[in-house]
ROSE-4610 file (N, C-alpha, C; in Angstrom, 1 decimal, always signed):
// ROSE-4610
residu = [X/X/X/X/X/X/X/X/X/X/X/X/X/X/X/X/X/X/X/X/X/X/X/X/X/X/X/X/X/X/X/X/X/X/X/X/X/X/X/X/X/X/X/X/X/X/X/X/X/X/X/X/X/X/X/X/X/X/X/X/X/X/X/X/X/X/X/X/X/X/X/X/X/X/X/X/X/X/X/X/X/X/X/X/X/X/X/X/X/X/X/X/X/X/X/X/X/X/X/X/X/X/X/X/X/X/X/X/X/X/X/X/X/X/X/X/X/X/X/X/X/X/X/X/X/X/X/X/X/X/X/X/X/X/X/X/X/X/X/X/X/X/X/X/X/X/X/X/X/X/X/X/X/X/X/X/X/X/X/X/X/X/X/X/X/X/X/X/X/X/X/X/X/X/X/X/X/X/X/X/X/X/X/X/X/X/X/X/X/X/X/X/X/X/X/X/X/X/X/X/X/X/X/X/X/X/X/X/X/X/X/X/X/X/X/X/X/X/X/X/X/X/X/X/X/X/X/X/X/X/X/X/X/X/X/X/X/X/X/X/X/X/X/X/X/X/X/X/X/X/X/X/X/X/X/X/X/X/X/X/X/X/X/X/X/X/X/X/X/X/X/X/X/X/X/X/X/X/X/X/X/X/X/X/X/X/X/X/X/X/X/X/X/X/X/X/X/X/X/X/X/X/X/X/X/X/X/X/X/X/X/X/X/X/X/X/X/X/X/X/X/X/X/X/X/X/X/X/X/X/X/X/X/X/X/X/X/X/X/X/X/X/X/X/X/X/X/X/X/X/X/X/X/X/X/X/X/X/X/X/X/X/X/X/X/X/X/X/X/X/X/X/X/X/X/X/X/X/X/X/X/X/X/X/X/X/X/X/X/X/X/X/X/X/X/X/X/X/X/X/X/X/X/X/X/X/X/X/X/X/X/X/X/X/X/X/X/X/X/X/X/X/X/X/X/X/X/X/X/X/X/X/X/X/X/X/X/X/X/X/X/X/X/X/X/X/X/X/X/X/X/X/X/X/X/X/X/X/X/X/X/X/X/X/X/X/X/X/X/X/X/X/X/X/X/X/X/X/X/X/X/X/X/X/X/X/X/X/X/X/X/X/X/X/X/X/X/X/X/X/X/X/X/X/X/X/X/X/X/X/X/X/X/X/X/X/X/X/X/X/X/X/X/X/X/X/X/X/X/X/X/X/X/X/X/X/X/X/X/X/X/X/X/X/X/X/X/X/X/X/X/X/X/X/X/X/X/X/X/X/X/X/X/X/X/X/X/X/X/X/X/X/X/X/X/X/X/X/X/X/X/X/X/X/X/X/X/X/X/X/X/X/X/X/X/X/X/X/X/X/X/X/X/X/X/X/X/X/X/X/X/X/X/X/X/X/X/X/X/X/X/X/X/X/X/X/X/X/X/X]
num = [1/1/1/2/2/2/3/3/3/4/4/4/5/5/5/6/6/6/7/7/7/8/8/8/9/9/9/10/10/10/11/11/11/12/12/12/13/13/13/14/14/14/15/15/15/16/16/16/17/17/17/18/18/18/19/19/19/20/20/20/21/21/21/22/22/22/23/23/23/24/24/24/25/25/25/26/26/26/27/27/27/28/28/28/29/29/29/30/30/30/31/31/31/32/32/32/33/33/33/34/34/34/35/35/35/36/36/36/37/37/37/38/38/38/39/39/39/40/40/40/41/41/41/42/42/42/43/43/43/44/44/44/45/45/45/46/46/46/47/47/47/48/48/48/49/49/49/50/50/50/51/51/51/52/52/52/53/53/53/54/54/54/55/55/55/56/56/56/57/57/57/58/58/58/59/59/59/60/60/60/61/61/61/62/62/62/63/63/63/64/64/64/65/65/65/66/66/66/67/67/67/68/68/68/69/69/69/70/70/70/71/71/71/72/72/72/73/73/73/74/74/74/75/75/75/76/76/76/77/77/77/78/78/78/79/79/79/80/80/80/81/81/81/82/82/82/83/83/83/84/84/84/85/85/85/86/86/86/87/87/87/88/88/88/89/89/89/90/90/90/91/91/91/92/92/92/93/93/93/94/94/94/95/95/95/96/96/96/97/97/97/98/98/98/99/99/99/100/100/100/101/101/101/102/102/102/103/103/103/104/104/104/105/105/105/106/106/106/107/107/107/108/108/108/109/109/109/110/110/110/111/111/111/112/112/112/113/113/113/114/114/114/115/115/115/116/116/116/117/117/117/118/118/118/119/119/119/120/120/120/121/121/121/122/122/122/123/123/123/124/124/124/125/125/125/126/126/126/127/127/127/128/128/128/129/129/129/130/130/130/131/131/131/132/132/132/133/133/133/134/134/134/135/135/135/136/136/136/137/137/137/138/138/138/139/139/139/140/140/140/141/141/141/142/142/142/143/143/143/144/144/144/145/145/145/146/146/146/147/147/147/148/148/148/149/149/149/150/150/150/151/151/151/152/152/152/153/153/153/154/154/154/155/155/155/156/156/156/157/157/157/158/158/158/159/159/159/160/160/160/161/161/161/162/162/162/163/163/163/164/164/164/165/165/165/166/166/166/167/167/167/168/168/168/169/169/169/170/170/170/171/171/171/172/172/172/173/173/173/174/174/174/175/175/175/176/176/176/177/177/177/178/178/178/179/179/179/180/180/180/181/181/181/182/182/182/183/183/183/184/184/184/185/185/185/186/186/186/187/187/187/188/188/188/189/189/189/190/190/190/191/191/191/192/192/192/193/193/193/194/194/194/195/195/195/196/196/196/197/197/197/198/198/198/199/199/199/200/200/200/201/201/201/202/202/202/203/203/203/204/204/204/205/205/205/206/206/206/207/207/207/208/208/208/209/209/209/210/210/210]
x = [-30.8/-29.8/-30.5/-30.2/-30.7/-30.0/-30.9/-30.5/-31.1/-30.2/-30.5/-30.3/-31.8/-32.6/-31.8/-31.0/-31.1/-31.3/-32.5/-32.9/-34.1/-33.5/-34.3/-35.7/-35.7/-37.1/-37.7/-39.2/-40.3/-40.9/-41.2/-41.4/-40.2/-39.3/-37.9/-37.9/-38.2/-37.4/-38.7/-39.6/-41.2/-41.1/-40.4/-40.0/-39.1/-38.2/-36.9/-37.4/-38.1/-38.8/-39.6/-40.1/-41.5/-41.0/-39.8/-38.7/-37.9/-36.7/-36.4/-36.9/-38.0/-38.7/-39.4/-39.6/-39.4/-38.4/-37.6/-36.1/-35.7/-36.6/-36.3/-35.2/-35.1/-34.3/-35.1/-34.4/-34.9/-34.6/-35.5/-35.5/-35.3/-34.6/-34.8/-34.8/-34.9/-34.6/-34.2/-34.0/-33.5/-33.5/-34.0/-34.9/-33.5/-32.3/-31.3/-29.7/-29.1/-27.5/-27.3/-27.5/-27.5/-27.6/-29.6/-30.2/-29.7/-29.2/-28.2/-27.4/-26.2/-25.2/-25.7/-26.4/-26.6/-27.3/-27.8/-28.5/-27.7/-25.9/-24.9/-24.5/-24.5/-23.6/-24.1/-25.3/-26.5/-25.4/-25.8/-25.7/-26.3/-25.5/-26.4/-27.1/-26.4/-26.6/-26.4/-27.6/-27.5/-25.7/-25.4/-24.1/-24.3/-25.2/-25.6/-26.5/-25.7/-26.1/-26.1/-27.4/-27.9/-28.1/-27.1/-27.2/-27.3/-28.2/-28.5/-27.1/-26.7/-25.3/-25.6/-27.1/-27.3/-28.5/-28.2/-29.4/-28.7/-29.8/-29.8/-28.7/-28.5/-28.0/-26.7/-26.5/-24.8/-25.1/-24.3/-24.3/-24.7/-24.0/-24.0/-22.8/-21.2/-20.4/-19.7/-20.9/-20.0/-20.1/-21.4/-21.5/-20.2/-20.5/-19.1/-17.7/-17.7/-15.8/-15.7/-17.0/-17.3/-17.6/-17.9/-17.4/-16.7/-15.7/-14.0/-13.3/-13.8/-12.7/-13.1/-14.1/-14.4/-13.8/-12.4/-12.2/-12.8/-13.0/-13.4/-13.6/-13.6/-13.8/-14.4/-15.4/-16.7/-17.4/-17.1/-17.4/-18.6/-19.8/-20.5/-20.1/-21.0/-21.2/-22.2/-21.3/-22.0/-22.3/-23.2/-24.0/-24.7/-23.8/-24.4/-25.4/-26.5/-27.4/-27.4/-27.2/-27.1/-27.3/-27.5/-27.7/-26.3/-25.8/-24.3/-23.6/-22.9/-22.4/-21.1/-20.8/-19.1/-18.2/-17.2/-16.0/-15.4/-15.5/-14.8/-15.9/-17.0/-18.3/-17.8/-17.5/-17.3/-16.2/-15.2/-13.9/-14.0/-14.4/-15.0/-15.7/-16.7/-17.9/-16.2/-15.6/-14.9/-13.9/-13.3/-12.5/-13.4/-14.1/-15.2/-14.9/-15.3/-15.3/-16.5/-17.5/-18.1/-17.6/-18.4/-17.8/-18.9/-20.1/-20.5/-21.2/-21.8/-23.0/-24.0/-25.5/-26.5/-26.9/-27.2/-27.5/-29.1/-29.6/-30.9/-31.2/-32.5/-33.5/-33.1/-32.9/-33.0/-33.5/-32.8/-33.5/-33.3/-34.4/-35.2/-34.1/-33.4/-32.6/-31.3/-31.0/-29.5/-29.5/-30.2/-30.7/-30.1/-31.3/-31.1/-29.5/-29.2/-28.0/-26.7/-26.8/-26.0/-25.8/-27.1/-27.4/-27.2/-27.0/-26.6/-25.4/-24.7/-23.5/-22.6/-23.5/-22.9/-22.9/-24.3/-24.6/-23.7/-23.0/-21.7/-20.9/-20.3/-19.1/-19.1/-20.4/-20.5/-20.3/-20.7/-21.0/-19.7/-19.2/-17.5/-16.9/-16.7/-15.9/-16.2/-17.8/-18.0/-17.5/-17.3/-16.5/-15.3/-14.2/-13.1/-12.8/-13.6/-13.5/-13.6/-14.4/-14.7/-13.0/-12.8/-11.7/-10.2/-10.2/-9.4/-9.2/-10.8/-10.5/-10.5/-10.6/-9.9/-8.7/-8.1/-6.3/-5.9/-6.6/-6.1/-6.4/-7.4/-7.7/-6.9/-6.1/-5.3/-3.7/-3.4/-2.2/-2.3/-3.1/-3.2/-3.1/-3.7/-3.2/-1.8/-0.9/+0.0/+0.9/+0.5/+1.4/+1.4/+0.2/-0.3/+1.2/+1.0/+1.3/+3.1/+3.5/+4.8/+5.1/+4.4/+5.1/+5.7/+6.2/+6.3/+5.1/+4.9/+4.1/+4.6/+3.4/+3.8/+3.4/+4.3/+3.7/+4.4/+3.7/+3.9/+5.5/+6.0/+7.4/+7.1/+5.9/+5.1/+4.5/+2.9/+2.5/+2.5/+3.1/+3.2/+1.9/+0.8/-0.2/+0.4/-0.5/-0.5/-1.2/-0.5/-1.1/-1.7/-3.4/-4.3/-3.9/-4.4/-5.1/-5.8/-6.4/-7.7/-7.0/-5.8/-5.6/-5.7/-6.3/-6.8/-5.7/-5.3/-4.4/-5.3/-4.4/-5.4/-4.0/-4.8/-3.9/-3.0/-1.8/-1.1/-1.6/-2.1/-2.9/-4.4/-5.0/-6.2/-5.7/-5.0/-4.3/-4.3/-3.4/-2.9/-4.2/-4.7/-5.5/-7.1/-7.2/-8.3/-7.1/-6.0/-5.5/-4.8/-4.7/-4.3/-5.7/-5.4/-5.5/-5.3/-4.3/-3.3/-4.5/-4.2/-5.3/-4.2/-4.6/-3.9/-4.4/-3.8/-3.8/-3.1/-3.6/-2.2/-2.0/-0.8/-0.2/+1.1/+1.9/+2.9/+4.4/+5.2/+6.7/+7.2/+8.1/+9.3/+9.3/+9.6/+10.2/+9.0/+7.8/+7.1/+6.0/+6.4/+5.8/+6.6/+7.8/+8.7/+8.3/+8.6/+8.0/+6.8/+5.7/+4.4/+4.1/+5.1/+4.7/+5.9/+7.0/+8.3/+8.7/+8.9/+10.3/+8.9/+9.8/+9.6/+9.1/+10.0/+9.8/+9.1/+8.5/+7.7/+6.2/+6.4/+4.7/+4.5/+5.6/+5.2/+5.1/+5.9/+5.6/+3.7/+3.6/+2.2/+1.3/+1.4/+0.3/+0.5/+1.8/+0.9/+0.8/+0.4/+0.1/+1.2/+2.2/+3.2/+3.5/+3.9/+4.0/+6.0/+6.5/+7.9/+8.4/+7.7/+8.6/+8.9/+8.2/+8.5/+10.3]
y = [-7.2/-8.0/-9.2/-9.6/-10.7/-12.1/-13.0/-14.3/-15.4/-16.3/-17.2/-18.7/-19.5/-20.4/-21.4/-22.4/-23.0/-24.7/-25.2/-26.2/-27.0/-28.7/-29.1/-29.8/-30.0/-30.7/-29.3/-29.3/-28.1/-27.6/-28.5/-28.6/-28.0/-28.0/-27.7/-26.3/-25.8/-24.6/-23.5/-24.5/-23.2/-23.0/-23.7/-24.0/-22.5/-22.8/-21.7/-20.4/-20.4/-19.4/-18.7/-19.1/-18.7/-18.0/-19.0/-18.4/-17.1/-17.3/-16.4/-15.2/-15.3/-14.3/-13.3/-13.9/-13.3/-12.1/-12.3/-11.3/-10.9/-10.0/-8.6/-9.1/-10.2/-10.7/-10.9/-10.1/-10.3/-11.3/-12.4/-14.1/-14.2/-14.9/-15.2/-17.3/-17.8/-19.3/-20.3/-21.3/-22.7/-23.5/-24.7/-25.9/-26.8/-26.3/-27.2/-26.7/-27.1/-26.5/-25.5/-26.3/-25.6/-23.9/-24.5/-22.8/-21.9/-22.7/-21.6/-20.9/-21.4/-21.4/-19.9/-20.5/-19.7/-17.7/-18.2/-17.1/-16.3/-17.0/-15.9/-15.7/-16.0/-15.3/-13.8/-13.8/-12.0/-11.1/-10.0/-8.8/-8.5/-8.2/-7.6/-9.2/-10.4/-11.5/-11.8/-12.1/-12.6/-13.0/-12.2/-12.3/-13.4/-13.9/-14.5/-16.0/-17.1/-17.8/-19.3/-19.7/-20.9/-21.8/-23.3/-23.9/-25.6/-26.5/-27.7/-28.2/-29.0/-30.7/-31.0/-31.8/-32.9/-32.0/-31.6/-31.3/-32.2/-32.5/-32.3/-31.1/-31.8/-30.9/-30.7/-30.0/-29.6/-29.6/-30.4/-30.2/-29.1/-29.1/-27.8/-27.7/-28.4/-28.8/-28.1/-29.3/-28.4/-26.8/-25.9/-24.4/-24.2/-24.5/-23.6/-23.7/-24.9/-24.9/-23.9/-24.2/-23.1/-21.9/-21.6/-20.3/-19.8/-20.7/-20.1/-19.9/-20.6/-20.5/-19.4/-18.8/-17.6/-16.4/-16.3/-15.3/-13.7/-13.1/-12.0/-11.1/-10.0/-9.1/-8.5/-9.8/-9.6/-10.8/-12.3/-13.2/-13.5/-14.1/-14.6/-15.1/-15.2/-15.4/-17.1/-18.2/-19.8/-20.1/-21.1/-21.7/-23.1/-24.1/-25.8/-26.2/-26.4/-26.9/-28.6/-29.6/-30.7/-31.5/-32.7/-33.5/-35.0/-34.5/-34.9/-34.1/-34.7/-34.3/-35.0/-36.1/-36.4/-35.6/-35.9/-34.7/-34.3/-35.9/-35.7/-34.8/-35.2/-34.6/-32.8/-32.3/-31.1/-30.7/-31.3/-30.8/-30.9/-31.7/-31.3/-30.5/-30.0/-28.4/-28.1/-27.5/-26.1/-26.2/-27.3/-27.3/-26.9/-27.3/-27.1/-25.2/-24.7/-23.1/-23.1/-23.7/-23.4/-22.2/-21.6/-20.8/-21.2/-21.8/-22.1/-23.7/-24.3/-25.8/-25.1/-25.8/-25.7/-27.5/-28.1/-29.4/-29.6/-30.5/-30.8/-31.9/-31.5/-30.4/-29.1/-28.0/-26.6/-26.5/-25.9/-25.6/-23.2/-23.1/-21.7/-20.7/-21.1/-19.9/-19.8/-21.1/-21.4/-20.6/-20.9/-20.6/-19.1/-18.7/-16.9/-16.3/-17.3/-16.8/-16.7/-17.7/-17.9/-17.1/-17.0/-15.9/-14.3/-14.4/-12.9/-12.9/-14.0/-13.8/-13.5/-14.1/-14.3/-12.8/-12.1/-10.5/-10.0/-9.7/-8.9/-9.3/-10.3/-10.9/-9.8/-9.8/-9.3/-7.8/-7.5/-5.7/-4.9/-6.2/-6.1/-6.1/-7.1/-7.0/-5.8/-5.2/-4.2/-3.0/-2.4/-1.2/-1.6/-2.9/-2.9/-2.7/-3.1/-2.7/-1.5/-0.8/+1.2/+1.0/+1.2/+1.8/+1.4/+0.4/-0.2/+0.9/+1.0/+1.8/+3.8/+4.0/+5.0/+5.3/+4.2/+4.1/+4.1/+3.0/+3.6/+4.5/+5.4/+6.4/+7.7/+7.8/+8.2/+8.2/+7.0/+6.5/+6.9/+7.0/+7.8/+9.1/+9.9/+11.3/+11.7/+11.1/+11.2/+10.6/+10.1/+9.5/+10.5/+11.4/+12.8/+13.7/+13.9/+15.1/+14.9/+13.5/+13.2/+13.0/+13.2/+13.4/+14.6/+14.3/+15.8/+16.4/+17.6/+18.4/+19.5/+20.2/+21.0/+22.2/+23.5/+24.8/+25.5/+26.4/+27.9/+28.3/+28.9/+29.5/+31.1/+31.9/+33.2/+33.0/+32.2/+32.3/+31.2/+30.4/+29.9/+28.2/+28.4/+27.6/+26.2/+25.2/+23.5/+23.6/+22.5/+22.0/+21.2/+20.7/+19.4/+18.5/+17.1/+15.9/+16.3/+17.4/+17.5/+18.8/+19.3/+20.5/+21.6/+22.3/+22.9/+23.5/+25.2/+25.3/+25.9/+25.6/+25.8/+26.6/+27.2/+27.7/+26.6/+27.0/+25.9/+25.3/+26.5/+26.1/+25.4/+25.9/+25.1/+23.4/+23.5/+22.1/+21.2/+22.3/+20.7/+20.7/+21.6/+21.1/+20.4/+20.2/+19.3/+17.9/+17.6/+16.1/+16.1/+17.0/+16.3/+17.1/+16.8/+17.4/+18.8/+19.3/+20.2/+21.4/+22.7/+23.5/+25.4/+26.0/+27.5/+28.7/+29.3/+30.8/+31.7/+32.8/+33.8/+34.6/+35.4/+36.2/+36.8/+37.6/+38.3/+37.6/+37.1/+37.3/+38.9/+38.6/+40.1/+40.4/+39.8/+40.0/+40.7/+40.3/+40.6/+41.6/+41.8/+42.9/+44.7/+44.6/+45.1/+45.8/+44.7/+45.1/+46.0/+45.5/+46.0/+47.3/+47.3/+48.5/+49.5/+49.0/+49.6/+49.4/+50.1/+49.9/+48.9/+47.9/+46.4/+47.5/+48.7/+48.3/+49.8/+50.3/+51.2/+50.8/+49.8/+49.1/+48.1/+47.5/+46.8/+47.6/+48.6/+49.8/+50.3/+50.5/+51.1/+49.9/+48.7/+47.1/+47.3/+48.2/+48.2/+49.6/+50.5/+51.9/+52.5/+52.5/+53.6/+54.0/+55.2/+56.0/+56.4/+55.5/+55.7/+57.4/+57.9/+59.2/+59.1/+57.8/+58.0/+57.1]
z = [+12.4/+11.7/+11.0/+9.7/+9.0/+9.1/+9.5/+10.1/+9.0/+8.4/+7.2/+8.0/+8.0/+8.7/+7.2/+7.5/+6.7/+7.0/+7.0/+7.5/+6.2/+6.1/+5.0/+5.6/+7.1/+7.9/+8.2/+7.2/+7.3/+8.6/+9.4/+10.6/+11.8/+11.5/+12.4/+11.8/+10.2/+9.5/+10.7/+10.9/+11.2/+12.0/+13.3/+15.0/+14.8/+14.1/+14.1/+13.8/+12.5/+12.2/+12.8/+14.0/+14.5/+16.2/+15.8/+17.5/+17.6/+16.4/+16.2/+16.0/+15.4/+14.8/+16.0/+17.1/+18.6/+18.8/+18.5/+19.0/+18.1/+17.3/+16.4/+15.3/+14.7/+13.7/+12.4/+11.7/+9.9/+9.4/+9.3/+8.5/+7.4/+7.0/+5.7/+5.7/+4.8/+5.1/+3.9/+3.9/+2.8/+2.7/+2.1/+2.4/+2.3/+1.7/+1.8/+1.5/+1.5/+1.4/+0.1/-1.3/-2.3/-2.5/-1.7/-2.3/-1.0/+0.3/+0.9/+0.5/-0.3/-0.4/-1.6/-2.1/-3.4/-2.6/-1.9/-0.8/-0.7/+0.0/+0.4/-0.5/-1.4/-2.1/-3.1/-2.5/-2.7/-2.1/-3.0/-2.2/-1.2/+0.0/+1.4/+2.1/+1.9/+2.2/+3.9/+4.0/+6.2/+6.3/+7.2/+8.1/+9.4/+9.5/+11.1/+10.1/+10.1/+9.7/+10.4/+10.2/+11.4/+10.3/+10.2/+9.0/+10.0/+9.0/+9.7/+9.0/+9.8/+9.4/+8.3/+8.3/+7.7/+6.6/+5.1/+4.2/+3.0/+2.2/+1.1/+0.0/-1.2/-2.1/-1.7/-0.8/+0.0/+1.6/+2.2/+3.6/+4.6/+5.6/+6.6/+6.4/+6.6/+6.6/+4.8/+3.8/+2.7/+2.5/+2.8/+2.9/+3.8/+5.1/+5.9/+5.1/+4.2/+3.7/+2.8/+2.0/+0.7/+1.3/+2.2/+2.3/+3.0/+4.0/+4.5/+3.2/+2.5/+0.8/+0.5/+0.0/-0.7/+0.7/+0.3/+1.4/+1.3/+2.3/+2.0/+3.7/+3.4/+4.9/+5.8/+5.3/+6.1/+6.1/+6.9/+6.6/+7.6/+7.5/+7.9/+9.7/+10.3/+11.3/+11.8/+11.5/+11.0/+12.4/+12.9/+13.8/+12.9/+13.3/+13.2/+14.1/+13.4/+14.0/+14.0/+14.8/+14.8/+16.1/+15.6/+16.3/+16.8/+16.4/+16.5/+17.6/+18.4/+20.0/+20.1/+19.6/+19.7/+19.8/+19.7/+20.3/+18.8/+17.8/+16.5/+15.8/+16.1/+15.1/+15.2/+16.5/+17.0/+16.5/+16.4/+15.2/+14.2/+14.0/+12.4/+11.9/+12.8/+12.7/+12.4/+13.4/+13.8/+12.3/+12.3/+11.2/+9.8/+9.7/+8.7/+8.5/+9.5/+9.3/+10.3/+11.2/+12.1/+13.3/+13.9/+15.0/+15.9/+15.8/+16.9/+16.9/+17.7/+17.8/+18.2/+17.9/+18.4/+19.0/+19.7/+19.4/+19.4/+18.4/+18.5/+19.3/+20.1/+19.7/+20.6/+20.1/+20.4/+21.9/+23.0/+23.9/+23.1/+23.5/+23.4/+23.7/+25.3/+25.6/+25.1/+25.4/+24.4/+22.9/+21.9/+20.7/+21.0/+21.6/+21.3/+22.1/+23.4/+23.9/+22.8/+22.1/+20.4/+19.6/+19.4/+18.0/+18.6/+19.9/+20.1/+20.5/+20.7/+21.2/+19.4/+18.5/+17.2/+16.9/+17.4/+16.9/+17.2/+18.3/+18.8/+17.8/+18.1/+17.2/+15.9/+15.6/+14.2/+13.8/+15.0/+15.1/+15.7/+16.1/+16.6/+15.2/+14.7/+13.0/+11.8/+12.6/+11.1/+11.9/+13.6/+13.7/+13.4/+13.6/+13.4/+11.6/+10.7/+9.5/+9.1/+9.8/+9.8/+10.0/+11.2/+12.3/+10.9/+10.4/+9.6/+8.4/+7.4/+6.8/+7.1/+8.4/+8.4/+8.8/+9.1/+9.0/+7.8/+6.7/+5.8/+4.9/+4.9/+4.4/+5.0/+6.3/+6.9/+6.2/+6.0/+5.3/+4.1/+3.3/+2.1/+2.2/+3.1/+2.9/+3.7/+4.6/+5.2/+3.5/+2.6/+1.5/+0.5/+0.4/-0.4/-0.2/+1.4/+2.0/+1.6/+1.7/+1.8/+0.4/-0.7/-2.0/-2.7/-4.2/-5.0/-4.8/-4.4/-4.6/-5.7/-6.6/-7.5/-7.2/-6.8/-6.5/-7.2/-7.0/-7.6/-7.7/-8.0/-7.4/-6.9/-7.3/-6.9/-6.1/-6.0/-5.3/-4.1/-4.5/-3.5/-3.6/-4.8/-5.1/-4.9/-4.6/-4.9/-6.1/-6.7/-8.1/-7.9/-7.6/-6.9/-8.4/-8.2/-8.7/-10.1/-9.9/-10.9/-11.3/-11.3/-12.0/-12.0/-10.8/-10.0/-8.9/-9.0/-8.2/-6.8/-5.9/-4.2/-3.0/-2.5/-1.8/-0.8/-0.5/+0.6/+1.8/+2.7/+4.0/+4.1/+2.7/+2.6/+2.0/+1.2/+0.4/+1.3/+2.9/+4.0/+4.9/+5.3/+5.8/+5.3/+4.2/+3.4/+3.3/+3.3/+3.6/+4.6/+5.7/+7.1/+8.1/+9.4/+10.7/+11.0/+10.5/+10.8/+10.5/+11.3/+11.0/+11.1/+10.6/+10.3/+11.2/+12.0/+12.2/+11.6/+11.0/+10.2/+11.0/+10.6/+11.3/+10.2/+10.6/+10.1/+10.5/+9.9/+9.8/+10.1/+10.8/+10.8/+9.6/+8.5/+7.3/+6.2/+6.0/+5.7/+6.4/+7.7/+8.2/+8.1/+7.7/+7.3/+5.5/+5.2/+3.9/+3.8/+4.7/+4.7/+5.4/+6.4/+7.6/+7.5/+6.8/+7.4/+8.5/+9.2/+10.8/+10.9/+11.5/+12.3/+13.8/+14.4/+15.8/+15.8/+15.1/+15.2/+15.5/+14.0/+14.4/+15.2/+15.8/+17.1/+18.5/+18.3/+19.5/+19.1/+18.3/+17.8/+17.8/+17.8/+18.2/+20.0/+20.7/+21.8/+22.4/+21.7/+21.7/+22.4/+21.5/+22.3/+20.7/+21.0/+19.3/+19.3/+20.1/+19.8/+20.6/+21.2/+22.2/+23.8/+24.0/+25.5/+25.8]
């Protein structure tokens, strides 16, 4: 998982860098709020992001507002790094769009205890977004299944999407669950065999004399 260092003291960014970089995390970094800010908003941009309070350019504070605003369904995973510990400083992170504190200076285990507790979080939101869209990819074909359908009045065909006629049993079962065994109707075994009860005497070997 890619982790975005965003810290404007060179010496603090190399500490972070050199730590994290311990525990199998893909770095990336920002000397200040701005070129953070500008970072996330990449395609495939770090989800797990460790931003200082206090930079240049744009805060720590203005990134988290600017990005609770840019709503979307897959939001980043923020961690304030600060030196600020008051109670107000700390509602203000949260209100800001913070989900976690780090306080400076860093103790080593805390840090990583953080950043993995932020990993779950994360890995938790991208199965719940799968799980999401196969409900609704679900609700689309239960919406398929529940419309006009156009068939045959002979054969019995579905008329697909693309114009294309398809047999009935394959049609539902390519948009649902539902799965087919054939077999004969009375009515149509009739047609096909004649006497109904000759050929079911003869499916279990009696030839109709006894």
């Amino acid at each position: 998982m890619k982790v975005l260092i965003a810290e404007d003291d060179k010496i603090s960014r190399r500490m972070l860098e050199r730590t994290i970089g311990l525990w199998e995390y893909e770095i990336e970094t920002a000397e200040n709020g701005k070129e953070a800010w500008r970072m996330l908003q990449e395609k495939n941009s770090p989800k797990l992001v460790l931003l200082d309070w206090m930079m240049p350019e744009m805060t720590g504070i203005d990134v988290c507002q600017k990005l609770r605003a840019d709503e979307t369904d897959n939001p980043p995973y923020i961690i304030l790094l600060t030196a600020k510990s008051s109670k107000d400083d700390i509602i203000k992170g949260f209100e800001a769009g913070a989900d976690d504190f780090i306080s400076k200076p860093f103790q080593k285990d805390e840090l990583r205890s953080r950043l993995n507790a932020g990993r779950r979080v994360l890995e938790l939101q991208q199965k719940l977004g799968e799980k999401i869209t196969e409900l609704e990819q679900a609700a689309e074909h239960i919406q398929t299944l529940q419309g006009i359908l156009p068939i045959c009045m002979y054969c019995h065909k579905i008329r697909t999407d693309n114009e294309a006629w398809e047999r009935i049993d394959m049609y539902i079962e390519r948009h649902s669950e539902a799965r087919f065994s054939h077999s004969l109707c009375p009515e149509c075994s009739d047609q096909l065999y004649g006497d109904q009860d000759w050929y079911i005497k003869m499916k279990k070997g009696d030839d109709g004399n006894n």
